[in-house]
C-alpha positions in Angstrom: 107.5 5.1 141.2 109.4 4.6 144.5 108.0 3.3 147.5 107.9 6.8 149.4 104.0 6.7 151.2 103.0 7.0 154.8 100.1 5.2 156.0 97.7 7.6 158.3 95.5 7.0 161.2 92.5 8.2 163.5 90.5 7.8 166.7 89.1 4.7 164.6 92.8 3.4 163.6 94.5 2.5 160.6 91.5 0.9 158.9 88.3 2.6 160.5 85.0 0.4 159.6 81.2 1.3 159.0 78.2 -0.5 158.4 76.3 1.6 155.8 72.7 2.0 157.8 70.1 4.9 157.8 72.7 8.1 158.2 75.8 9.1 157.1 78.8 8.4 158.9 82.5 9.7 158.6 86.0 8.7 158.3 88.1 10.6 160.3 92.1 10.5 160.1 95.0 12.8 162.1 98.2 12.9 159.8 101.2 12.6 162.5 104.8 12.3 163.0 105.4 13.2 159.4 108.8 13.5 158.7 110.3 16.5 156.4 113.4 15.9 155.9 115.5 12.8 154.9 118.8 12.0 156.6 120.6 13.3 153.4 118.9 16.3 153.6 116.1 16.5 151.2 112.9 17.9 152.0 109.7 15.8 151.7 106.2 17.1 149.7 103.0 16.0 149.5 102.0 14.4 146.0 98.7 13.0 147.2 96.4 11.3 149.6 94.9 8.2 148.2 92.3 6.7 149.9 91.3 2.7 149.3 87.6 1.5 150.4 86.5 -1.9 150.3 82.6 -3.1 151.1 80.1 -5.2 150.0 76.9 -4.6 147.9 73.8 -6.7 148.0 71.9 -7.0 144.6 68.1 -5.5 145.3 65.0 -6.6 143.1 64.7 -3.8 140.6 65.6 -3.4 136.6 69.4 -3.2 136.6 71.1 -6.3 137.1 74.3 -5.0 136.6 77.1 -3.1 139.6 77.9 0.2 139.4 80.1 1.1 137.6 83.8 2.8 138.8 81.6 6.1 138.0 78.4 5.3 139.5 80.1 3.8 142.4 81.4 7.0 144.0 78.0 7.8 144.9 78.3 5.9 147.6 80.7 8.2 149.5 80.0 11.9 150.3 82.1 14.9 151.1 85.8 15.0 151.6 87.8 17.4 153.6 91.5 18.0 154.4 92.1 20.6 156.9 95.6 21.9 157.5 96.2 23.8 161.1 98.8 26.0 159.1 97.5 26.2 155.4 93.8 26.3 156.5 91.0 24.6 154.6 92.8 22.5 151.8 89.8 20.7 150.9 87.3 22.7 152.1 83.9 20.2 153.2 81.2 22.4 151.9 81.8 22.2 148.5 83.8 18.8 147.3 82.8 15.1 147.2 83.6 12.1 146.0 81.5 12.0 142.7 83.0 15.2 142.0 86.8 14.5 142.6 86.6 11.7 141.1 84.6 12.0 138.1 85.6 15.3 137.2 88.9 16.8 139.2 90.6 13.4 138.8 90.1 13.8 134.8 92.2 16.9 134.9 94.8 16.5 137.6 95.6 13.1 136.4 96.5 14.4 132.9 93.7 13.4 131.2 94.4 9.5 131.5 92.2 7.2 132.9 91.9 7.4 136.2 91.5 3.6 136.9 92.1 0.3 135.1 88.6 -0.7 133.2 86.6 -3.7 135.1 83.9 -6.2 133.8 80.8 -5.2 135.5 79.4 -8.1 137.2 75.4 -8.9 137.2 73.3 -10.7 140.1 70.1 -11.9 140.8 67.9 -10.7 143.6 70.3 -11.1 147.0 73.6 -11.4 145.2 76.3 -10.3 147.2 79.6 -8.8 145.5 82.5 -7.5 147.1 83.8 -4.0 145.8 87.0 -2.0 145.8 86.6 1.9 145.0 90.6 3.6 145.3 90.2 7.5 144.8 93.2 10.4 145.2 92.9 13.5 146.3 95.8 15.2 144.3 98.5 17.8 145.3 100.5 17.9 142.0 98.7 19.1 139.3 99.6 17.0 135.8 98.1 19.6 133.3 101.0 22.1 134.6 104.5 22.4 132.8 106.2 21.7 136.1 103.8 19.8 138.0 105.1 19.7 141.3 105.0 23.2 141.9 101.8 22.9 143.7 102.9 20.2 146.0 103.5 21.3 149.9 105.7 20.4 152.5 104.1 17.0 153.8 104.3 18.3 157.6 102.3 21.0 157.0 99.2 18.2 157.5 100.6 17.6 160.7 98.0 17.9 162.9 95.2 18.3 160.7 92.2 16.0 159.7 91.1 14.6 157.0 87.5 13.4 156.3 85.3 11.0 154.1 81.7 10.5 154.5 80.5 7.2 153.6 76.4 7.6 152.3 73.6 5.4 153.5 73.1 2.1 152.6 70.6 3.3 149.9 72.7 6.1 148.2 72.9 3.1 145.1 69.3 1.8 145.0 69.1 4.2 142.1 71.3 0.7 140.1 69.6 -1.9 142.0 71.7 -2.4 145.3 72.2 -1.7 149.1 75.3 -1.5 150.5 75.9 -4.2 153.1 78.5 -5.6 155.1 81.4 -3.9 156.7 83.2 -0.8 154.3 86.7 -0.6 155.5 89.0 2.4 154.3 92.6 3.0 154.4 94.3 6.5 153.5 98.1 7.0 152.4 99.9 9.9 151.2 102.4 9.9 148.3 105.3 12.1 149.0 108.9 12.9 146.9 112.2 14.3 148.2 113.7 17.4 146.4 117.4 18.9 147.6 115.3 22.4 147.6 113.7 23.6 150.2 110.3 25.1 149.1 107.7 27.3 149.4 104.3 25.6 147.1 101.8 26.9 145.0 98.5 27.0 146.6 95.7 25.8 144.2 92.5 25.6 145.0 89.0 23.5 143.9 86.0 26.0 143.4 82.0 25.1 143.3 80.0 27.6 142.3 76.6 27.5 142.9 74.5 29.4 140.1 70.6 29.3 140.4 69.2 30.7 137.2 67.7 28.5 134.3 69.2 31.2 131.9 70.1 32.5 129.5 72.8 35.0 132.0 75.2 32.7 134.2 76.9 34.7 136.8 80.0 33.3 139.0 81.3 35.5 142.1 83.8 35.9 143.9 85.6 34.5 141.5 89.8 33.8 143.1 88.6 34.5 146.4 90.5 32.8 149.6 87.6 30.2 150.2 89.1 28.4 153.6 92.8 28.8 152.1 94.7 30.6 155.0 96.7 33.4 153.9 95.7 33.3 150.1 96.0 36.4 148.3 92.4 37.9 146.1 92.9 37.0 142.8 94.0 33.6 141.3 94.8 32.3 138.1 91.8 30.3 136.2 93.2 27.2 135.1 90.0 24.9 134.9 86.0 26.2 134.5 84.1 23.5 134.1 79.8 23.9 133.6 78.7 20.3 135.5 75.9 18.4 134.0 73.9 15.4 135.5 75.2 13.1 133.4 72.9 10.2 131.9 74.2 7.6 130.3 72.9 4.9 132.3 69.1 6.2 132.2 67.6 9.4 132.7 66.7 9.3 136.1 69.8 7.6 137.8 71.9 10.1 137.2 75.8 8.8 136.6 78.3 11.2 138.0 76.6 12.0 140.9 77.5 16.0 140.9 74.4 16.9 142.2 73.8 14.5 144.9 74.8 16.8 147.9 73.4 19.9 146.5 70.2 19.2 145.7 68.4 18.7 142.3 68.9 20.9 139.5 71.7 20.3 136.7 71.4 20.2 132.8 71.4 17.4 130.5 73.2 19.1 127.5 71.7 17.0 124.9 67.7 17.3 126.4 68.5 21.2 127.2 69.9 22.2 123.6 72.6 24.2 124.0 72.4 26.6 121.1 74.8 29.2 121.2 77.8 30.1 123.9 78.7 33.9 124.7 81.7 33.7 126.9 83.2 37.2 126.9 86.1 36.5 129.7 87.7 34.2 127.4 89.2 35.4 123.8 85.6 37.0 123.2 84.0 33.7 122.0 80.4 33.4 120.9 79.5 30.5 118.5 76.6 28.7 117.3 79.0 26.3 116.6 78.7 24.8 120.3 80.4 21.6 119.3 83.8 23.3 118.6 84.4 23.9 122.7 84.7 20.2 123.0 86.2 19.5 120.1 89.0 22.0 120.5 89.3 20.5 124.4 89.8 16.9 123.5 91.6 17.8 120.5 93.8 19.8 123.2 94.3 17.6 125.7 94.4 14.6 123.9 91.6 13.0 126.5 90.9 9.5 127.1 88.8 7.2 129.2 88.2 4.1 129.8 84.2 1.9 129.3 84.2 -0.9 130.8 83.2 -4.6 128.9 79.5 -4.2 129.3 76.8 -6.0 127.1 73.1 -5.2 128.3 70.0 -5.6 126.6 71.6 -7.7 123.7 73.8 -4.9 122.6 77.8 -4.9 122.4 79.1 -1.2 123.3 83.2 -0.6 123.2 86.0 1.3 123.9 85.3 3.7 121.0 81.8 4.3 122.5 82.6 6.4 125.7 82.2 9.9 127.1 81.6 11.7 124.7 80.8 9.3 122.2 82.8 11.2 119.6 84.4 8.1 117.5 81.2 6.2 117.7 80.1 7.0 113.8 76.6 6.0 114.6 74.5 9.4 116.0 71.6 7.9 118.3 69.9 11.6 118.1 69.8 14.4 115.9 71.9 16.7 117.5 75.3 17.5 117.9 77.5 14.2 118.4 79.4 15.8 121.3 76.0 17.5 122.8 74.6 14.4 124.5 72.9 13.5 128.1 75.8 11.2 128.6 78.7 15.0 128.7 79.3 14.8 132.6 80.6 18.7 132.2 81.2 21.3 129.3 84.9 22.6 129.5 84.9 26.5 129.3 87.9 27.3 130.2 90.7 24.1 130.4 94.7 23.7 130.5 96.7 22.5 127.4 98.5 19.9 128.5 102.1 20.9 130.5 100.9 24.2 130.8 102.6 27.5 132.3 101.1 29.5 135.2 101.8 32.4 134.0 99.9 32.0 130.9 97.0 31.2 132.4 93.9 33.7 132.7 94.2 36.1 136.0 90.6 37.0 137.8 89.3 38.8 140.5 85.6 39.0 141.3 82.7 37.9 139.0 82.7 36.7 136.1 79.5 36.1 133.5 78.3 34.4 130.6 75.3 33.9 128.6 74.3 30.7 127.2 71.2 29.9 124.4 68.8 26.6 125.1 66.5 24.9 123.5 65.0 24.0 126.8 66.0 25.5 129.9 66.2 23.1 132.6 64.2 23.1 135.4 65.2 22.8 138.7 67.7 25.3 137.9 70.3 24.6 140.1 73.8 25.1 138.4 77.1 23.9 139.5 80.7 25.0 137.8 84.1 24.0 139.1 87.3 25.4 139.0 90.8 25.0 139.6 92.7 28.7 140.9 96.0 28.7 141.1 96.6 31.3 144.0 99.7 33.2 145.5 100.8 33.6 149.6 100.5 37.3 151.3 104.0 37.4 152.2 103.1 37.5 156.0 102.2 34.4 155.1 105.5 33.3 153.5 107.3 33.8 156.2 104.9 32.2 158.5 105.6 28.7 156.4 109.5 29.3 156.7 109.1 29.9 160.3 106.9 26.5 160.5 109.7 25.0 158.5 112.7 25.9 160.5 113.8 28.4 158.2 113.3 31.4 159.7 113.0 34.8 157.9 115.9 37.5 158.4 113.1 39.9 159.7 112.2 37.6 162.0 115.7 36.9 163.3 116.6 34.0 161.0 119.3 34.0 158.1 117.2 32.8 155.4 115.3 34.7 152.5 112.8 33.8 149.6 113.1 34.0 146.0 111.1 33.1 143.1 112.2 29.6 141.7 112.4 30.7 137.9 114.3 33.1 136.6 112.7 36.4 135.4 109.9 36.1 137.9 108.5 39.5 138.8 107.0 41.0 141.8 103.6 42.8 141.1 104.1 45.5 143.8 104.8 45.5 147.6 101.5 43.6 148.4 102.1 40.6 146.6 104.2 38.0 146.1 106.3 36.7 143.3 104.6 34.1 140.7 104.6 30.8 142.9 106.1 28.8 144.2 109.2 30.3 145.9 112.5 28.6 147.3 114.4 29.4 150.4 117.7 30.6 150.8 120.6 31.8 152.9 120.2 35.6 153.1 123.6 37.5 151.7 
């Protein structure tokens, strides 16, 4: 770690401030005078934002005594947005929050390491006030990948832009027993590292799909579409599918991960629902009763951990070897499958192996379908699944972002070109690009 961050600000400053009341307010903040180049001549890319809210919460008389936990406690933030005037919608509004960034995206893109330190939680009596930190990224470089700053861009390429965070009402945790009171301030910085090459990224993109069926057929379309990506070619590679429960480890009506809060209710609870069987044609042709195996071979994969914080409630002692998804806990609670529980936030369908290639990951285009076997199909029957699609630049496009960089194409009366980075890259044909990401050279 060096000390290479910017700080960014907005019409509300450096450290905008709400007080959570009845509606939803937003955090706004305009990356500017972002520098791309250091005096030796190294060019500057974005790692990632990190954001940093502090507030207050105010115990409320109900049955949980204890605060929300790091996972719980992203509920009380909404959807996040970072819109770039030359690469289009990054993070496009519609269809990424907090809960969902943080609870699942941050799982993968951090390479599958906790994404915070493990905290006591505190308990209160009726009008306890505590004071809370939440720290969230919103990342750029993708860990699970072999070289994982290949998806990082240029940092000026947010100049200009905005990025947004919506903090909830004051009653988005009354769910666990509290308001949220006082002033919430935020701060957002972006993590950035020099290379000597100048560089054209790999776009990746976070996908929600939005499936309303109960069963047993679950349809995804438009699968490696643009969605709000500016000059994104059809197609993408699938590096993550993930099917999104509720999550209910806490109890069964305050829901822990908070997928589902901005889309309304619906969601599975694996353990409740049954899942019996799993036909997934798009991947290797596998359809197994064994149900358990897909998360067993993903942790087994990716080596996964996560942290569980100190927590004794009701008299009983739960540790480290007790979290998500309970698999070294030798103790089943229920008669079914130890990994298929109400406390599985999502059901990894299709994931990276650690330091994975691009190349070798799965290349779609339109829809893609599976069918699934329950016990108990739930009802509402809304269904969310998220994905990570690594994409490729129309090469209009390319030479658009070596134009916006000061690098103009020969075509366009510069003396630079673009190449692919790795050796024995191909081109597909004349309408697409080379396997991302591409550096700039000196034509001839």
């Amino acid at each position: 770690m060096s000390a290479n961050f910017v700080q960014f600000s907005g019409p509300q400053g450096r450290y905008p401030a709400f007080t959570p009341g009845g509606s939803l307010q937003t955090y706004l903040f305009n990356p500017a005078s972002l520098k791309g180049t250091l005096p030796g001549g190294d060019f500057i890319y974005t790692d990632r934002l990190r954001f940093r809210i502090t507030g207050q919460l105010t115990r409320r008389a109900g049955s949980f005594v204890n605060t929300p936990n790091w996972q719980q406690l992203a509920q009380a933030f909404g959807a996040v947005r970072v819109y770039s005037q030359f690469l289009g919608e990054v993070i496009n509004k519609s269809v990424n929050t907090v809960p969902i960034i943080a609870n699942h995206d941050g799982f993968f893109h951090g390479g599958f390491a906790p994404a915070v330190r493990a905290r006591s939680q505190q308990s209160g009596s009726s009008g306890d006030i505590k004071d809370i930190e939440y720290e969230f990224e919103i990342p750029f470089r993708r860990k699970y990948l072999l070289r994982e700053t290949d998806s990082c861009p240029w940092l000026p390429l947010l100049e200009g832009g905005m990025i947004e965070l919506d903090l909830n009402p004051s009653n988005a945790l009354a769910l666990y027993g509290w308001d949220m009171t006082g002033q919430w301030t935020a701060e957002l910085v972006a993590d950035w590292f020099p290379d000597k090459q100048a560089l054209i990224h790999t776009p990746i993109q976070s996908r929600l799909y939005r499936v309303v069926t109960s069963g047993p057929e679950f349809l995804l379309k438009g699968v490696g579409a643009p969605m709000g990506l500016d000059g994104v070619v059809q197609g993408a590679r699938l590096a993550i599918l993930s099917w999104l429960g509720k999550g209910a480890s806490h109890t069964t009506s305050a829901h822990d991960n908070g997928f589902y809060a901005a889309f309304g209710s619906g969601g599975i609870l694996f353990g409740t629902n049954g899942v019996r069987r799993l036909d997934v044609p798009f991947r290797d042709q596998v359809s197994v009763d064994a149900v358990s195996a897909w998360i067993g071979s993903f942790l087994a994969d990716t080596q996964a951990t996560r942290h569980r914080e100190d927590l004794i409630r009701n008299n009983n002692s739960q540790n480290d070897l007790a979290g998500w998804p309970f698999a070294q806990d030798p103790i089943l609670t229920q008669n079914v499958q130890s990994y298929v529980t109400d406390a599985l936030d999502f059901w990894p369908l299709i994931w990276p192996t650690l330091y994975d290639k691009i190349a070798d990951m799965q290349k779609v285009d339109g829809d893609l379908s599976f069918t699934v076997t329950l016990a108990d199909p739930p009802d509402p029957t809304l269904n969310l699944f998220r994905t990570d699609e690594v994409c490729g630049y129309t090469p209009a496009k390319v030479l658009d972002l070596m134009e916006r960089m000061g690098m103009p194409h020969v075509s366009r009366g510069g003396v630079y070109d673009y190449a692919p980075k790795y050796a024995g890259a191909k081109k597909a044909d004349d309408t697409t690009q080379w396997g991302m990401p591409l550096k700039i050279v000196r034509a001839g």
